[in-house]
N, C-alpha and C positions, 0 to 999 in steps of 0.2 A: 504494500500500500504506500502513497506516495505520501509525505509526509509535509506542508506545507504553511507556514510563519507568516504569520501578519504580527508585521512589527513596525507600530507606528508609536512614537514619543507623542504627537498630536493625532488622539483616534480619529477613526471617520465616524460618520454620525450613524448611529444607534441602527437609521434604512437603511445606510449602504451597507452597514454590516452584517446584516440579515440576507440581502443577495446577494453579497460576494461568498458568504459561506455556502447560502444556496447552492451557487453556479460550482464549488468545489464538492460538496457532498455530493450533489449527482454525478460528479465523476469520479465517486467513490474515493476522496480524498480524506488523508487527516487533516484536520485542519489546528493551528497551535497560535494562540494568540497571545502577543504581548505588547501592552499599553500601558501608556502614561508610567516607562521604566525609568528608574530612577539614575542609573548610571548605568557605562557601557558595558562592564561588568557583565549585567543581567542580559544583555544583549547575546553576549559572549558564551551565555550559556546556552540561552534558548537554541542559538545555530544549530548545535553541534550535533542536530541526528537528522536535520530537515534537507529535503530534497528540494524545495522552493521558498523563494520569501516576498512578500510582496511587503514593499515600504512606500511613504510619504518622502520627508524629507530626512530621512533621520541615514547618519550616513555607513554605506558599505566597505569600509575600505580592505586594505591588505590583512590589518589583525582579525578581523573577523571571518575573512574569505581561507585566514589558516588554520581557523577553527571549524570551521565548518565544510568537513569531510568530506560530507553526501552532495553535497548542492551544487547544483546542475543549473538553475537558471534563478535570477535574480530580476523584477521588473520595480519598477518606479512608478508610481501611482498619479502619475502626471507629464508633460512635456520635457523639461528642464529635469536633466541625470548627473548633474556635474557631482552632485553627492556621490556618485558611484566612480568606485578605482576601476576605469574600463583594463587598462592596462593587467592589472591584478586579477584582472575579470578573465582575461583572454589567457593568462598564463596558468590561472589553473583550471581551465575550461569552462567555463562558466559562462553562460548565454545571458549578457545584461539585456533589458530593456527598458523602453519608455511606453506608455500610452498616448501617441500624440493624436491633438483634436477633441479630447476628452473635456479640458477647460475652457478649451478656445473661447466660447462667448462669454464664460463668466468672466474670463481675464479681459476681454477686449470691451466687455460693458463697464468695467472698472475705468479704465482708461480712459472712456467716452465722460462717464462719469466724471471723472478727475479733471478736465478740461472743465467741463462746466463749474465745478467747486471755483476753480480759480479764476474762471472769467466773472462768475457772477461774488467777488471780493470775499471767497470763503464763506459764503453767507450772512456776512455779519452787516450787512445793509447800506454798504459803499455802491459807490455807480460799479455800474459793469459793461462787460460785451456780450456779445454774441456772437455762439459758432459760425453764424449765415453767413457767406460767404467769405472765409478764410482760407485759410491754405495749410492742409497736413500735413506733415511727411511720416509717411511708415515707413523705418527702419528696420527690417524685418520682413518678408513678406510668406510667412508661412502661415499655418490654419488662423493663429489668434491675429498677423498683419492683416489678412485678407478679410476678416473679421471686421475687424476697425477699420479699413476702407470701406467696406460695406455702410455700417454704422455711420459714418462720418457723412456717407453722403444721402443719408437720409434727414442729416441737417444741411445741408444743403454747403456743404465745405467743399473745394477744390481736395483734391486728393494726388500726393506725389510722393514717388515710394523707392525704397532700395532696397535690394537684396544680396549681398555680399557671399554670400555664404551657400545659399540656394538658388543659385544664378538658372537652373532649368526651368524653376517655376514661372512662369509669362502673367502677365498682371492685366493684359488684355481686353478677358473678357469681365473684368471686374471695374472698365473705363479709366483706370490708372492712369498718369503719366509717370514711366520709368524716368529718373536720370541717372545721368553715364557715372556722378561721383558721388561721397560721400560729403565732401566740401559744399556741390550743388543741393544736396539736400538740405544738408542745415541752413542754408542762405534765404533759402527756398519755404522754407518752413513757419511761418507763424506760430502752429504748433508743431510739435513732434515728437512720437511715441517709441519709444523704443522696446523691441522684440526681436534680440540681437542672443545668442544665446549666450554664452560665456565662454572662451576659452583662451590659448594664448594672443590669437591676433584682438579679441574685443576687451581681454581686460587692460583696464584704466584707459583703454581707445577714446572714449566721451572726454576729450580733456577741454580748456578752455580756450584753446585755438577752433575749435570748432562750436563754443556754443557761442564762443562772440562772433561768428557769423551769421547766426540768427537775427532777423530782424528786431527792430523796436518791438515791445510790447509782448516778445515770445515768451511763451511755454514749452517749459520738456519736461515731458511723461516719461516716466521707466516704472512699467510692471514685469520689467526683465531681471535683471542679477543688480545688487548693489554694485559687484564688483569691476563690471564695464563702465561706470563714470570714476572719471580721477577727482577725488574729493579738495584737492588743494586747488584744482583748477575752476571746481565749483564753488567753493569761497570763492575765488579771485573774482568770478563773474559774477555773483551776488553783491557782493563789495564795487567792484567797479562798474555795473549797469544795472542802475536800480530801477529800469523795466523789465528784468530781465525774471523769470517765476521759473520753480521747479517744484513738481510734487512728484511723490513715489509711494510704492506699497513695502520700500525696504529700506528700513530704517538705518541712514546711513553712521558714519564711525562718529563724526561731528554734527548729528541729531541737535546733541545741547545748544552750540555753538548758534548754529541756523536756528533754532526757533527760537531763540533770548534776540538775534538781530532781525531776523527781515518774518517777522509774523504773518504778516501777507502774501509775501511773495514766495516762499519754501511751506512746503506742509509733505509728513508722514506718518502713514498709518501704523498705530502703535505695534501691527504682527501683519507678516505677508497675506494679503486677502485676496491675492488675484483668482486660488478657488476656491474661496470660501464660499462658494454656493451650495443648495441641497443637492440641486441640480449635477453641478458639478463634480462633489463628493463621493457620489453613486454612479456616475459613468465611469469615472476612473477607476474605483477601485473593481467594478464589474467588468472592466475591459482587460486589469490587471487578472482576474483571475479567470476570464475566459483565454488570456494567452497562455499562461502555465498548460492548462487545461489543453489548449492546441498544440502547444508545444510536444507533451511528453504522449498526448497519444498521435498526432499526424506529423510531428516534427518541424513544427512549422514556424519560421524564426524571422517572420515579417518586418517586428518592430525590432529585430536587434540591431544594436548601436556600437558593439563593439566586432572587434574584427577574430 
């Protein structure tokens, strides 16, 4: 019998966890839960007989991948897998995955969201704008970009978008305008969302040669990684261009700093919400345990990520 780990530090909600054990007992699985663990420790133990684990954000790395014997595939209960050691993944066999498309609208309704918070003065009853006819840029254009181009222009926003990273995806039939750099987009951009994944070429990439080429009056959105904006260069641009606004769902190293100076113009959500939906919740984790499920009876390794 196959023996399978839900181990999330932040559980999923009460429904999804009732079909995702579903979707595992009918394929006659164990299923071993562990939530709200107090240190890695406990982590460390639970591994050690399981043939699958399904995680949130809570992370997989090498010490635990040398604990844990049996285990054959490892998925992520959401898009973003940087928590997972792929490397460590691939050396001891191990099938990482992601569930991408799962949050996509919760994340990208956040971010539509968060434009508005800040256009209309955080709510606290200053003049404001309005989305109607500005100009986006998605940075990014996978399930949650293409999302947010959607979304955007059902306020009636121009829409202008890169893709660095997924250059086959065409932006076409979603009435986009592609530009050719990442310099044109930020210039370009009134607002701009970022959904840039994290790795070497994106981290500290956001630095402040590119967001002082934003227009007057700009916004930038990240419900991506903290770790793709360079925080010194994000001071610099708060300090030196006081139209200049950023909000996030990730609360960055200098939080204090920015919300004791520019109260209006910087805002973060006190815990990453991009899927904090019900919604959300329960696709992910039902998609997480319908791949195990696909995996170990048809072999099927759609969503792996690692090589």
């Amino acid at each position: 019998m196959k023996r399978v780990l839900i181990a999330t530090e932040k559980p999923f909600a009460p429904s999804a966890m009732e079909q995702i054990k579903g979707v595992l007992a009918n394929a006659g699985y164990e299923v071993k839960l562990l939530e709200k663990y107090a240190s890695k420790s406990d982590l460390l133990e639970a591994v050690k007989d399981v043939h699958a684990i399904i995680v949130r954000s809570d992370i997989v790395d090498r010490e635990v991948l040398d604990v844990a014997k049996e285990l054959k595939i490892v998925v992520r209960a959401g898009a973003g897998f940087d928590n997972l050691d792929l490397a460590a993944c691939t050396e001891k066999g191990v099938v990482a995955m992601n569930t991408p498309g799962q949050n996509s609208n919760a994340v990208a309704e956040l971010a539509i969201g968060m434009m508005v918070f800040m256009a209309r003065s955080n709510f606290k009853g200053g003049p404001g704008t309005e989305l109607k006819g500005k100009t986006v840029g998605v940075y990014g254009c996978g399930n949650i970009g293409r999302r947010v181009a959607r979304i955007s222009q059902g306020f009636g926003m121009r829409v202008i978008a890169l893709d660095p990273c997924v250059t086959k995806i065409s932006m076409d039939p979603y009435d986009v305008t592609v530009v050719q750099s990442i310099a044109e987009l930020f210039s370009k951009s009134e607002y701009l969302s970022l959904h840039i994944p994290l790795n070497e070429k994106t981290k500290n990439s956001v630095n402040f040669e590119l967001m002082n080429r934003m227009p007057k009056g700009a916004t930038l959105v990240n419900t991506a990684r903290k770790e793709v904006i360079d925080e010194d260069g994000l001071k610099k641009m708060l300090e030196e261009r006081p139209d200049f606004k950023y909000i996030s769902d990730i609360i960055p190293s200098c939080h204090d700093e920015l919300a004791a100076k520019y109260e209006l113009r910087y805002y973060s959500t006190p815990k990453k919400q991009g899927a904090e939906t019900s919604e959300a919740n329960v696709n992910a984790g039902v998609a997480a345990a319908e791949q195990i499920v696909a995996f170990f009876e048809n072999n099927d390794q759609t969503y792996r990520v690692n090589k």
